[in-house]
C-alpha positions as CSV (number, residue, x, y, z in Angstrom):
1,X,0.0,0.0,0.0
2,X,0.9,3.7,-0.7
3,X,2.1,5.4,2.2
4,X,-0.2,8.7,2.8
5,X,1.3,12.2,2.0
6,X,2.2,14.6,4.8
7,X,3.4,18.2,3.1
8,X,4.5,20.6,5.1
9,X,5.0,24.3,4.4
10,X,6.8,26.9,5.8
11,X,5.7,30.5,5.4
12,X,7.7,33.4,5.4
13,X,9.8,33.8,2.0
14,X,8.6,30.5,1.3
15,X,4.4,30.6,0.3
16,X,4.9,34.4,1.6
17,X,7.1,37.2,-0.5
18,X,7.9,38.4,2.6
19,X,8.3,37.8,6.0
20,X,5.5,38.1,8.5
21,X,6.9,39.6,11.7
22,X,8.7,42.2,9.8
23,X,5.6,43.0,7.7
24,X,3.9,43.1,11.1
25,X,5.9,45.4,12.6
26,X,5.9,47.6,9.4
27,X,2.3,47.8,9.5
28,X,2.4,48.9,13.1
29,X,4.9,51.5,13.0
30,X,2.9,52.8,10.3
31,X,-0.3,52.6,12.0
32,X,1.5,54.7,14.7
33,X,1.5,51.8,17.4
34,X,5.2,51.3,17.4
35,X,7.5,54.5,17.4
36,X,9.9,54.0,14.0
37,X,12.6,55.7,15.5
38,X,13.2,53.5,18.0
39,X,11.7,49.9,16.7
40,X,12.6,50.4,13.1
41,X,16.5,49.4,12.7
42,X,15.8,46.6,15.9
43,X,13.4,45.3,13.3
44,X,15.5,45.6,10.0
45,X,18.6,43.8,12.6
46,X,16.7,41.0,13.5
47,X,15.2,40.5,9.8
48,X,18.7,40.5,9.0
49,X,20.4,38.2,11.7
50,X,17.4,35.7,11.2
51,X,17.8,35.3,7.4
52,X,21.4,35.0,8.4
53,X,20.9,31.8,10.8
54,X,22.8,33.6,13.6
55,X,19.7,35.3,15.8
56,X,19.1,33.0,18.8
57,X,15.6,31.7,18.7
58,X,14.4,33.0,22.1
59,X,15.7,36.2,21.2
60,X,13.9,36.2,17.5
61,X,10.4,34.9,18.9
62,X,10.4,37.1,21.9
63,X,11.0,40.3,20.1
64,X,7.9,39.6,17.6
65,X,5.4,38.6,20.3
66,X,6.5,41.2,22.9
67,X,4.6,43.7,19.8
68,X,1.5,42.2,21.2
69,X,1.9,42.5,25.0
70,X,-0.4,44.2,26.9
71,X,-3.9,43.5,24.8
72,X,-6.3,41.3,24.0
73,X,-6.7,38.9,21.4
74,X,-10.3,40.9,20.5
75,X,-8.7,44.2,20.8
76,X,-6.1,42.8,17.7
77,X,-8.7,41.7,16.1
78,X,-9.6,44.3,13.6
79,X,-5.9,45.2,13.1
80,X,-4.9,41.3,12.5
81,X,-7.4,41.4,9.8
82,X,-6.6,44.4,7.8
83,X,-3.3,43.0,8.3
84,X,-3.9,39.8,6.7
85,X,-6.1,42.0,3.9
86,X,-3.6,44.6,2.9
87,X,0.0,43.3,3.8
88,X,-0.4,39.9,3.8
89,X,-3.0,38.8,0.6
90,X,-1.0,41.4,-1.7
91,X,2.2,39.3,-1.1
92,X,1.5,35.5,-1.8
93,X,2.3,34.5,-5.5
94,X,-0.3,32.6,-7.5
95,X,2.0,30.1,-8.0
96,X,2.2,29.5,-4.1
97,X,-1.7,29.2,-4.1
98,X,-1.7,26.9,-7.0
99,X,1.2,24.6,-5.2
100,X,-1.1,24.1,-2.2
101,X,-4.2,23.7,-3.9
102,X,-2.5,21.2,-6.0
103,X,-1.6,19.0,-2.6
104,X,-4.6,19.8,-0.9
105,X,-6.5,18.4,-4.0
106,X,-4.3,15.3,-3.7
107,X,-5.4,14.4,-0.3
108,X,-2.0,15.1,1.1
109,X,-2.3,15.9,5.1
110,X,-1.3,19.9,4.8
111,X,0.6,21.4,7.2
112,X,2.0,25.0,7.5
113,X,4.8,25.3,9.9
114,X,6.3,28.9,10.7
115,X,8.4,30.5,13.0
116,X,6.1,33.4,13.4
117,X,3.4,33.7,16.2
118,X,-0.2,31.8,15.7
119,X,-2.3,34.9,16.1
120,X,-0.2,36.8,13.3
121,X,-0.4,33.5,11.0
122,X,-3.6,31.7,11.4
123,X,-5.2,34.2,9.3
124,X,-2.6,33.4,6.6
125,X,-3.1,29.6,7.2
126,X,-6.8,29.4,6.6
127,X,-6.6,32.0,3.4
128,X,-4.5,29.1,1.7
129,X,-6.9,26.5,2.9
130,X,-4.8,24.9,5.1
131,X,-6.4,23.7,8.2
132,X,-3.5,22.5,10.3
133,X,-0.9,25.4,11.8
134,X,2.2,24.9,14.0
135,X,3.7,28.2,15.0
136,X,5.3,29.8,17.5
137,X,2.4,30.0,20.3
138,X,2.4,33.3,22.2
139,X,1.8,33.3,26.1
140,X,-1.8,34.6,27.8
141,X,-2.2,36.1,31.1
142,X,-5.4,36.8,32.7
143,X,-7.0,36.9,28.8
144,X,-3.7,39.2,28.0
145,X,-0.9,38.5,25.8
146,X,2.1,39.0,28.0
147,X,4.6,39.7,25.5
148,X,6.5,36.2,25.7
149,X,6.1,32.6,24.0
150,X,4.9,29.2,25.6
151,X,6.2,25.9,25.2
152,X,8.8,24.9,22.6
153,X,9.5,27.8,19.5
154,X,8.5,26.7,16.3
155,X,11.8,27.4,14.7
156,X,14.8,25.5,13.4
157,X,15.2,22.0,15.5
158,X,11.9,22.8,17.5
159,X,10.0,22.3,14.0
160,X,11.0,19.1,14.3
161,X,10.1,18.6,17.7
162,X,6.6,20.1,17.4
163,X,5.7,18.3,14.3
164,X,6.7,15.2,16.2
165,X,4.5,16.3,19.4
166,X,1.6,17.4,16.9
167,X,1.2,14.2,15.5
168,X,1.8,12.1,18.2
169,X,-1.0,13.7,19.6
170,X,-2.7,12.1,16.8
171,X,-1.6,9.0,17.2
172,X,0.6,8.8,14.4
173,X,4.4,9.0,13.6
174,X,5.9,11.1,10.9
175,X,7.6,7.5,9.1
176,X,3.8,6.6,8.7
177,X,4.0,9.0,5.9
178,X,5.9,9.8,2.9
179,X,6.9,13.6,4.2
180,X,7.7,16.9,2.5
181,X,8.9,19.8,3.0
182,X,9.1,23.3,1.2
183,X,11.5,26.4,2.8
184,X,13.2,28.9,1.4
185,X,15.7,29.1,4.8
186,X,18.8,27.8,6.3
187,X,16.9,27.8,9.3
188,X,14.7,24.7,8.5
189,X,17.6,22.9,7.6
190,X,16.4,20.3,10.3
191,X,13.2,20.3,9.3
192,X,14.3,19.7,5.4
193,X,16.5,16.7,6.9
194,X,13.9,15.3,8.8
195,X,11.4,14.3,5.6
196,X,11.8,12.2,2.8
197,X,11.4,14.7,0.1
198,X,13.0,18.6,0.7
199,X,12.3,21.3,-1.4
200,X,14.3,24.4,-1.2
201,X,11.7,27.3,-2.3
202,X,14.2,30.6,-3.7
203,X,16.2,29.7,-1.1
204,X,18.6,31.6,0.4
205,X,22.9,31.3,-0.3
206,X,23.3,29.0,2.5
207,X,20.7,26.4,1.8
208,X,20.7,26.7,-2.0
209,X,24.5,25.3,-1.6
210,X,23.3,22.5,0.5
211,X,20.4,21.8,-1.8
212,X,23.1,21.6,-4.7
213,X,25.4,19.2,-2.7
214,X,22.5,16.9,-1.7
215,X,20.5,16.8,-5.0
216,X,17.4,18.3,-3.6
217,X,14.3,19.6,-5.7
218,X,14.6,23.7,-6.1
219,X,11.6,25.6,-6.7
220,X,11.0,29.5,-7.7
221,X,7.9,30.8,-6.6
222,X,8.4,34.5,-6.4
């Protein structure tokens, strides 16, 4: 028997032309909610530092949830969805919509798996029709968001480890399937070596050597 398909996704510079926490912050500063001054070369640093692989994770997924401290989930709301509408919509490629439809028609299990906060990405998950999302999940407090993460960070080895955790909690192990996964960044390199099929999407320097080197698929969506 065929083993079923398991495709996994990562978001930012990958289905996105862009990345999500740096549009986010953007789109703040902008909206006058963050001071551009003070937040605006933090924010281009980090960008740079993460496409780099050198930013330490705790570091990276504190900085871009800490934008939300302080408020509600409902008190985002409206924001989150002009968000998704204007900065979000605008930047993902037909060709990125067609790759996921084409899996999602195939009865593969879809997954989207990003570095960036859930509340900032779930929007972005259901627009492509994909109904499973692991992210980075941001800490609540008395219905608040306190400006930190919970659990283990979506991001490089901890991919891994939540994708692992997610579907044990369905009962099932990821060599039950036959796995891919897209990225566009050095930093999933150990989610890329974890599958059976890796697909480097425009990737950046760093992994489009090791994609070279290894023989794996390369993609251009953007």
């Amino acid at each position: 028997m065929t083993a079923p398909r398991l495709v996994l996704f990562d978001l930012d510079h990958t289905l996105l032309s862009g990345d999500s926490d740096v549009l986010w912050c953007d789109f703040l500063m902008d909206k006058g909610l963050l001071e551009r001054a003070a937040f605006a070369q933090r924010n281009a640093d980090m960008d740079a530092r993460y496409r780099d692989g050198t930013v330490g994770a705790q570091e990276f997924a504190d900085f871009y949830v800490g934008t939300l401290a302080g408020k509600s989930p409902a008190q985002w709301e409206d924001l989150r969805q002009e968000f998704l509408a204007t900065q979000v919509a605008p930047r993902i490629p037909a060709a990125a919509l067609e790759l996921v439809k084409r899996h999602r028609d195939a009865g593969d299990l879809a997954v989207m798996t990003t570095a960036t906060n859930r509340f900032i990405t779930e929007l972005t998950a259901r627009h492509f029709g994909i109904g499973h999302l692991l992210a980075t999940e941001p800490e609540m407090r008395d219905g608040l968001f306190t400006g930190r993460c919970s659990g283990i960070l979506n991001m490089r080895a901890g991919k891994v480890e939540r994708l692992h955790e997610w579907l044990g909690a369905r009962g099932q192990g990821l060599r039950e399937f036959h796995s891919t996964a897209y990225s566009d960044s050095i930093n999933d390199l150990p989610l890329l070596e974890a599958v059976d099929a890796a697909v480097a999407v425009d990737p950046d320097p760093r992994l489009a050597a090791i994609a070279r080197e290894r023989g794996w698929r390369v993609l251009r969506l953007h």
